[in-house]
C-alpha positions in Angstrom: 5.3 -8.4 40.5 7.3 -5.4 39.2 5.8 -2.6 38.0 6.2 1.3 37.4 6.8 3.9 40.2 3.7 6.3 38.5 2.2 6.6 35.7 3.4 6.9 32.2 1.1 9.4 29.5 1.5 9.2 25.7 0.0 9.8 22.5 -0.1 9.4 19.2 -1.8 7.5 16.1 -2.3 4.3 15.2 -0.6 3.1 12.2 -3.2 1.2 10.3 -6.4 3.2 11.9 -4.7 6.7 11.8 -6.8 7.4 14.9 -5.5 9.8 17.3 -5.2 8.2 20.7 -3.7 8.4 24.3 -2.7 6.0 26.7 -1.8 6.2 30.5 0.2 3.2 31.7 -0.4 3.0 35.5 0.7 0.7 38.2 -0.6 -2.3 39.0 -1.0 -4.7 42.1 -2.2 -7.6 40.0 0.1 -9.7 37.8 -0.5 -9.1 34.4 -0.8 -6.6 31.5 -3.9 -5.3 31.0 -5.7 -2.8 28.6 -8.9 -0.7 29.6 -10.5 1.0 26.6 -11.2 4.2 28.0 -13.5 5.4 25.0 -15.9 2.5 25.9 -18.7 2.7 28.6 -18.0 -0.6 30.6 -15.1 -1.9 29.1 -14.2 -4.8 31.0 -9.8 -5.2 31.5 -8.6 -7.0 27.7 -5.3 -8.8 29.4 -2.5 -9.2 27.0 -2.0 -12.6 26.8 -1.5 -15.4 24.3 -4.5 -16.9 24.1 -6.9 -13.2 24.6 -4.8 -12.4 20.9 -7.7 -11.7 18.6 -6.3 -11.2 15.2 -3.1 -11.1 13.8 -3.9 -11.1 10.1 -2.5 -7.2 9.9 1.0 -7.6 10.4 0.3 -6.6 14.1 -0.8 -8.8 17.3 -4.7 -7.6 18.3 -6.1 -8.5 21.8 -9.5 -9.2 22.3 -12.4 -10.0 20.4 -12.0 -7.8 16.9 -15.9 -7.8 16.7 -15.9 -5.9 20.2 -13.5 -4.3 22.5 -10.4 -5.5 21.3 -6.4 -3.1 21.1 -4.3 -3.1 17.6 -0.6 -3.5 17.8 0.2 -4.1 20.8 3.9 -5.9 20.2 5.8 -2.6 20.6 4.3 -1.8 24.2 5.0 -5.0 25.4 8.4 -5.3 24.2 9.2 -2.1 26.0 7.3 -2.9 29.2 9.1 -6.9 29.1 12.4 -4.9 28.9 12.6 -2.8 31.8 10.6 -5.5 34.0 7.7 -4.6 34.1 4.7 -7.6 34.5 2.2 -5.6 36.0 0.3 -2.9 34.6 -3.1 -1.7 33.7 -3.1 0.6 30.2 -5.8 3.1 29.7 -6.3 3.7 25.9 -8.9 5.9 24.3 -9.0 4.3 21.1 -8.5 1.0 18.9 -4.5 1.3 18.5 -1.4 1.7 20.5 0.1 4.9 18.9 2.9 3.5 16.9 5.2 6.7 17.7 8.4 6.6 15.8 7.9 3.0 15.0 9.9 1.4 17.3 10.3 0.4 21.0 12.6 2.9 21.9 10.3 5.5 22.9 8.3 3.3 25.0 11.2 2.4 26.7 12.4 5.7 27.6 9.4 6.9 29.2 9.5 3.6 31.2 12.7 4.3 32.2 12.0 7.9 33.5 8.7 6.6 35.3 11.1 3.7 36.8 10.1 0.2 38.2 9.6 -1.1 41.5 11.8 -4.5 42.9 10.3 -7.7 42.4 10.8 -10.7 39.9 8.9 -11.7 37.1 7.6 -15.3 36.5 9.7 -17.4 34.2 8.2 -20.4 31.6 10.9 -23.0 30.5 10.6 -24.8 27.6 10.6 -28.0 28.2 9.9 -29.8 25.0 10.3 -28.2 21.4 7.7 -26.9 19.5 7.2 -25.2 16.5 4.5 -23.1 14.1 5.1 -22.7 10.3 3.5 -20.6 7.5 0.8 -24.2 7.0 -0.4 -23.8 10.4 -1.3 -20.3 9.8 -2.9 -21.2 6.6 -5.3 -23.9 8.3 -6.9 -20.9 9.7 -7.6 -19.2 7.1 -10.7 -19.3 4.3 -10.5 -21.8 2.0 -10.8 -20.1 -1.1 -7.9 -17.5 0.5 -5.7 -20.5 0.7 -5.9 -21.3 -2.9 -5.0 -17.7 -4.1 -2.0 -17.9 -2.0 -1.0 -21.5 -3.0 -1.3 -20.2 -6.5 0.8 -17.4 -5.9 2.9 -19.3 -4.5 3.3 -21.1 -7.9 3.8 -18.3 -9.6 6.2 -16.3 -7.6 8.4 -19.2 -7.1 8.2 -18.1 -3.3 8.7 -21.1 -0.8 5.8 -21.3 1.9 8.6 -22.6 4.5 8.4 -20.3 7.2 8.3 -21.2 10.9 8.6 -20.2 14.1 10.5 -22.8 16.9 10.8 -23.3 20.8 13.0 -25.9 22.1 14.8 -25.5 25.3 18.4 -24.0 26.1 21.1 -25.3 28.7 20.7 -22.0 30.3 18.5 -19.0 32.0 17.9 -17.0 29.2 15.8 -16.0 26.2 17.8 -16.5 22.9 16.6 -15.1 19.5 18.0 -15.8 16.4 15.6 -14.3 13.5 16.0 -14.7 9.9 14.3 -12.6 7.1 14.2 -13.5 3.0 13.1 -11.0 1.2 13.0 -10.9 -2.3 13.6 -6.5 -2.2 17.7 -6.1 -3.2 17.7 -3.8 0.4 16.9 -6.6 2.7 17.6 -9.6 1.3 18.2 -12.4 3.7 19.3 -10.6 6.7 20.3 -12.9 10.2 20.3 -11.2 14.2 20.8 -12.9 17.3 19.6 -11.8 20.4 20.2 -13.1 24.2 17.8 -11.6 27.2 19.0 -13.0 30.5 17.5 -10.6 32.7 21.5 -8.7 33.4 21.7 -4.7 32.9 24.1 -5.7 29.6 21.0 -7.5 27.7 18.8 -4.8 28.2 21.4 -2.2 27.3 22.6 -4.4 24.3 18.6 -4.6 23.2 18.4 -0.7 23.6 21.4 0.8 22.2 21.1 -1.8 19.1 17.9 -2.8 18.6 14.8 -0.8 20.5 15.2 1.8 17.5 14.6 -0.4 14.6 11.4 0.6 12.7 8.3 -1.2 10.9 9.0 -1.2 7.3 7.0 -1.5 4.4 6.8 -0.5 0.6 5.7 2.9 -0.1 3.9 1.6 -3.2 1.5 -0.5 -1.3 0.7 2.6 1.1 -2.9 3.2 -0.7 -3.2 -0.1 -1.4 -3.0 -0.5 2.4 -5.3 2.4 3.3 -7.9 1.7 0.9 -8.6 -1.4 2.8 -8.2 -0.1 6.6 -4.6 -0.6 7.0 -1.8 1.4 7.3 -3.9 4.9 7.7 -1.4 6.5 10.2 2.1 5.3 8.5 4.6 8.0 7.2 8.3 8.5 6.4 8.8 9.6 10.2 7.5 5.8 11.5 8.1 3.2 8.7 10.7 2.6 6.7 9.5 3.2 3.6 11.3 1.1 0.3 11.1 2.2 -2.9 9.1 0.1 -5.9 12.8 -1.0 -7.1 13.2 -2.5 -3.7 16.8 -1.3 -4.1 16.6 1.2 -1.8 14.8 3.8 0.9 13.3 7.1 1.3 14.2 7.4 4.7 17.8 7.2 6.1 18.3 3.5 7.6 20.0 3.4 11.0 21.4 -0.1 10.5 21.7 -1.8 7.4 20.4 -4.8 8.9 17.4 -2.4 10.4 14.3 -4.9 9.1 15.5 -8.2 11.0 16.6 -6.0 14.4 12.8 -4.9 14.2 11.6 -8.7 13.7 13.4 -9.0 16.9 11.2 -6.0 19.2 8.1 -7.7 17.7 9.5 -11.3 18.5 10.4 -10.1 22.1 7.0 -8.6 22.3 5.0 -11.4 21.3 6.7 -13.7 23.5 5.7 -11.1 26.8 2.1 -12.2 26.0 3.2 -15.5 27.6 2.3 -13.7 31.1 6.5 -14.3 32.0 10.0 -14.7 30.8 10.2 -17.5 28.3 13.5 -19.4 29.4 14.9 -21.6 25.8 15.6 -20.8 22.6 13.7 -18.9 19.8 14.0 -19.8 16.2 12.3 -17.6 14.2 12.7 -18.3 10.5 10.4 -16.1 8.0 8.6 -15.7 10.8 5.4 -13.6 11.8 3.1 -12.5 14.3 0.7 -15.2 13.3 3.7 -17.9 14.1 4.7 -16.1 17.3 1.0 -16.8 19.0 0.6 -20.4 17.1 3.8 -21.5 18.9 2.8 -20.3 22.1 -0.4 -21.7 21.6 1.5 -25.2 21.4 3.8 -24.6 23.9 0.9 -23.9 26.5 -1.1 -26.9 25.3 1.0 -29.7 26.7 1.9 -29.4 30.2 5.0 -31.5 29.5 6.3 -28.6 27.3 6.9 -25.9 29.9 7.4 -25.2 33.7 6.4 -22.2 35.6 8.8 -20.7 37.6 7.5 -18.3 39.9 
């Protein structure tokens, strides 16, 4: 059960409640991930896991109930934390939100880094049997009368509702990625990225030096939009990319062109470290989204013939 050396402090605000906030990530004896809401008498441990995710519905992954104690946007922490090794930690947070920081994983991991992480192995699920979560699966779950607007929009727009999310297995030890955007914005486009994790010193120096600093990104036009209805309250030029209304282009400087898909892949790594170890098979994420990333762990988990667990 690997985990940090000492303690890690940072702060920050949460990009959709805008809240100020602190965390202290602190060793831990007991497998897991585990949040402890500091700014609430009693709060019992919210562990970070699959089926604890609470809400997804604003393009972030919530654990815990979002009608009680519950932590927003937690995909960037756990990328970071996955990445260096870590399975075992307990993370004291004074507020609703991880603070998003630049935007990215890459500050997360540093301070990881510096902290350093004790010996030990992490658990490991192989995929066993595919499975797979599209953009009608998410749907289900929703109101009814919020599926029709967005099958009529659908009309309209001409979009295709075809996205999914896929585990089958791989012939190997690894965690392979390949995600996909299609965006109808002239800047992104359709954008592809492969990633492979296989627990070496090269993955994890391949995902920092090419992928750990790829930001959120969003359009700056539907900033109030956003904030008028609790979302997006602590986003900025300095941790979104921000695209213009033409969708041609950026206010911020892009570090990649291919930026928006690299980030898909810190909040598909992320995602998949709420399935309490290493997924060992193949990740197809196509169109993909938060939502997708639990649903298919969620079926993955559901069948015992899908997976083993490899302690």
């Amino acid at each position: 059960m690997p985990t940090l050396k000492k303690e890690v402090r940072l702060s920050g605000r949460g990009i959709h409640s805008g809240c100020p906030v602190e965390i202290v990530v602190k060793p831990a004896d007991k497998c897991g991930i585990f949040f402890i809401r500091t700014d609430i008498n009693g709060s019992e441990p919210i562990a970070a896991r699959f089926d604890n995710v609470g809400d997804t519905k604003m393009r972030n992954t919530t654990i815990g109930c979002p009608c009680g104690a519950h932590v927003q946007t937690v995909e960037h922490l756990m990328a970071a934390l996955f990445m260096v090794g870590v399975d075992s930690a307990v993370v004291e947070i004074d507020g609703p939100e991880t603070p998003i920081l630049d935007g990215s994983a890459a500050l997360f991991i540093d301070a990881f880094k510096k902290a350093g992480v004790t010996d030990g192995v992490i658990k490991k699920v192989v995929v066993r049997r595919p499975v797979v979560a599209t953009v009608r699966d998410v749907r289900r779950t929703l109101p009814l009368g919020l599926r029709l607007r967005l099958w009529v929009m659908d009309l309209i727009s001409g979009r295709r509702a075809d996205g999914y999310v896929k585990l089958e297995p791989n012939d190997g030890d690894a965690l392979n990625i390949t995600a996909t955007l299609v965006y109808p914005e002239k800047i992104i486009g359709r954008q592809t990225y492969e990633y492979t994790f296989d627990e070496t010193k090269k993955s994890v120096d391949v995902f920092v030096l090419d992928i750990a600093r790829a930001r959120t990104f969003g359009k700056y036009s539907e900033w109030e939009y956003l904030k008028a209805r609790g979302m997006g309250r602590g986003a900025d030029e300095t941790n979104v990319i921000a695209l213009n209304d033409a969708g041609d282009g950026t206010l911020n400087k892009l570090i990649w062109p291919d930026e928006f898909v690299r980030h898909k892949i810190i909040d598909a790594v992320g995602d998949m470290a709420t399935a309490g170890g290493m997924i060992v098979g193949r990740l197809e994420s196509y169109k993909g989204s938060h939502a997708m990333n639990n649903i298919v762990l969620k079926k993955l988990f559901s069948d015992p013939r899908n997976y083993d667990i490899i302690d």
